[in-house]
N, C-alpha and C positions, 0 to 999 in steps of 0.2 A: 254645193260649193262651186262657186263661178271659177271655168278653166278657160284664163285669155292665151291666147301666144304672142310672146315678145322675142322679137328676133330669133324663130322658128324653138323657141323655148316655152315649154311651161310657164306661164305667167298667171298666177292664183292667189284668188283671197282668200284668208285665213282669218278666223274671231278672233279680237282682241279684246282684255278684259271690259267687259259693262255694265252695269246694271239689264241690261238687255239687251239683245240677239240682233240688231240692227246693223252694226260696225263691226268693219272688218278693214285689215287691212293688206293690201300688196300683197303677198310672199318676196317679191325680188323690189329692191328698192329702185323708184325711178331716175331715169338717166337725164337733168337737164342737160342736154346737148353743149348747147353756148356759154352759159357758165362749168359745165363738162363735171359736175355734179353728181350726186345721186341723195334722192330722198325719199323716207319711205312716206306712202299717201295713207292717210282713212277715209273710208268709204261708209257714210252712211247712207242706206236705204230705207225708205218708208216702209208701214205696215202695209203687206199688199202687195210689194212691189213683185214680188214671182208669183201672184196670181191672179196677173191681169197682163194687159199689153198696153198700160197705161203710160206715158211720159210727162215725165217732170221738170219744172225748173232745176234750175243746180247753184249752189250758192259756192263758191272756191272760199277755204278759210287760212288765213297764214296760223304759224306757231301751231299745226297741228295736232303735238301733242299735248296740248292743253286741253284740248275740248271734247274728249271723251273717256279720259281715264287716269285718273289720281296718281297711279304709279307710274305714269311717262311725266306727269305733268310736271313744270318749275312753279312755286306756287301752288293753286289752288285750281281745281278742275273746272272749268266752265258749267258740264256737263247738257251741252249742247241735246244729247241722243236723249239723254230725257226728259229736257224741256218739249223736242219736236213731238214724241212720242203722245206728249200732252196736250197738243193743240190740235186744229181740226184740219190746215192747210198741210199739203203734203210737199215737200221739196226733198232735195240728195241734196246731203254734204261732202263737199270735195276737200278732206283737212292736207294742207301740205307743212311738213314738218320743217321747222326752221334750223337754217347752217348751224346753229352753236356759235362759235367761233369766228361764222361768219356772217350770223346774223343783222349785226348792224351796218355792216358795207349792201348786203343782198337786198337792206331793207329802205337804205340810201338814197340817193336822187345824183346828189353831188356828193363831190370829193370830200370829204373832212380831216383837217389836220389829224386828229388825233384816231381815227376810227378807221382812216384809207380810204383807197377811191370811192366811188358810191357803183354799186353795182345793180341799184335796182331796175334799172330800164333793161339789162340783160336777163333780171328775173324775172319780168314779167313779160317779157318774148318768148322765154322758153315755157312759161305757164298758158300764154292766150295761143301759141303756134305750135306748140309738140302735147303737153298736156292737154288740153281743153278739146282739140283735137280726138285724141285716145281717148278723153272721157266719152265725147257723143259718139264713137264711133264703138263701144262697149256696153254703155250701159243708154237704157232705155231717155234719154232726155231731153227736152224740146230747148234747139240750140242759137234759138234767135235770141240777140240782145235785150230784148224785152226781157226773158224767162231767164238770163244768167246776171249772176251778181255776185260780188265779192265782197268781204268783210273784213278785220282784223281792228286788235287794240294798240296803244301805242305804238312801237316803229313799224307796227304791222299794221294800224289804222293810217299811217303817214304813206306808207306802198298804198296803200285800198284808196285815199283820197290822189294820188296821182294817176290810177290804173282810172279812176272813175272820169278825170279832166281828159287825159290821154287816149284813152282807150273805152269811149263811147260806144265805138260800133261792138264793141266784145262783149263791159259790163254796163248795161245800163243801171243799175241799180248796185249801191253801193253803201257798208255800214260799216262809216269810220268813227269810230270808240277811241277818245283822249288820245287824237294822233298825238307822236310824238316831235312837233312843226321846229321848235328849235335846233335837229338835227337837219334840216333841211335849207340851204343856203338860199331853194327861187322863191323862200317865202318873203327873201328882204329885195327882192328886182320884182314885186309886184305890186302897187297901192293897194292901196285900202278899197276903192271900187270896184279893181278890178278881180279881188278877194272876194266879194260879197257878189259879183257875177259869175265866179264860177260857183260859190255855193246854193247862189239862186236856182243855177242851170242844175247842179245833183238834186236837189230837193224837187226840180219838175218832173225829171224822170224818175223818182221815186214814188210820187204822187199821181202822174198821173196811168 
């Protein structure tokens, strides 16, 4: 079992329920600093990963408890660990669990009358500047923008296509699933060209 130190503390993952032995999560839930938070992560590792000195890409995924276990999950499980489990490229999942309560502000851009301010550019500061950070500095993972990417569905696909515009040099690769663009106010101060230029430019770095 993996023993990190956080703040001269025991900091340790622990199995969480799976179909298989891969995911684990935290023991102490993480601290976003700037939104002054705490979430707990899942960590998924490939088959192999403790017996080798191999490094991985890493893929960051919001609403982390969706995607690996039915009893955390709202809805239905992804079941992320054992699709990877069944394919032949090997990457780490980085699942970050979403606020509850304050998931639709964290997952925001802008202000919304009825939802509060938008908080998401604060969340993805403390994700690409204090997490992301922790991650390459713990687990085994090759940390150039090439090899990270981040994902999510609805208000977590709507964060994943601003982290991908914005935040190029972190993720270059990015899988936005049925964002949800209506909660997002800079989809209406942008045309239509200049729409289909920033999706041209994700799809290059995706591709190439």
């Amino acid at each position: 079992m993996p023993l990190f130190l956080r703040n001269n503390r025991p900091h340790r993952m622990i199995l969480v329920c799976s179909r298989f032995s891969n995911v684990s999560i935290l023991h102490d839930s993480f601290h976003f600093p700037t939104l002054d938070r705490y979430r707990r992560i899942w960590v998924y590792l490939p088959d192999g990963y403790h017996d080798s000195d191999q490094r991985y890409p890493v893929i960051y995924m919001h609403d982390g408890q969706n995607l690996f276990d039915e009893m955390s999950a709202f809805g239905s499980e992804w079941g992320v660990d054992e699709t990877l489990d069944g394919v032949q490229g090997k990457v780490i999942i980085i699942g970050i669990e979403n606020g509850a309560e304050h998931r639709m502000s964290e997952y925001m851009i802008y202000d919304h009358p009825e939802h509060g301010p938008g908080e998401g550019g604060i969340y993805l500061k403390d994700l690409s500047e204090v997490l992301k950070p922790w991650v390459d500095a713990h687990l085994r993972t090759i940390p150039n923008p090439e090899q990270t990417g981040i994902a999510g569905s609805s208000m977590g696909g709507l964060i994943t296509l601003y982290a991908g515009l914005y935040l190029p040099h972190v993720f270059s690769v990015v899988g936005v699933f049925s964002p949800a663009s209506q909660f997002s106010g800079w989809f209406l101060h942008m045309n239509c060209s200049t729409c289909l230029l920033c999706f041209v430019v994700i799809l290059t770095r995706l591709l190439s």
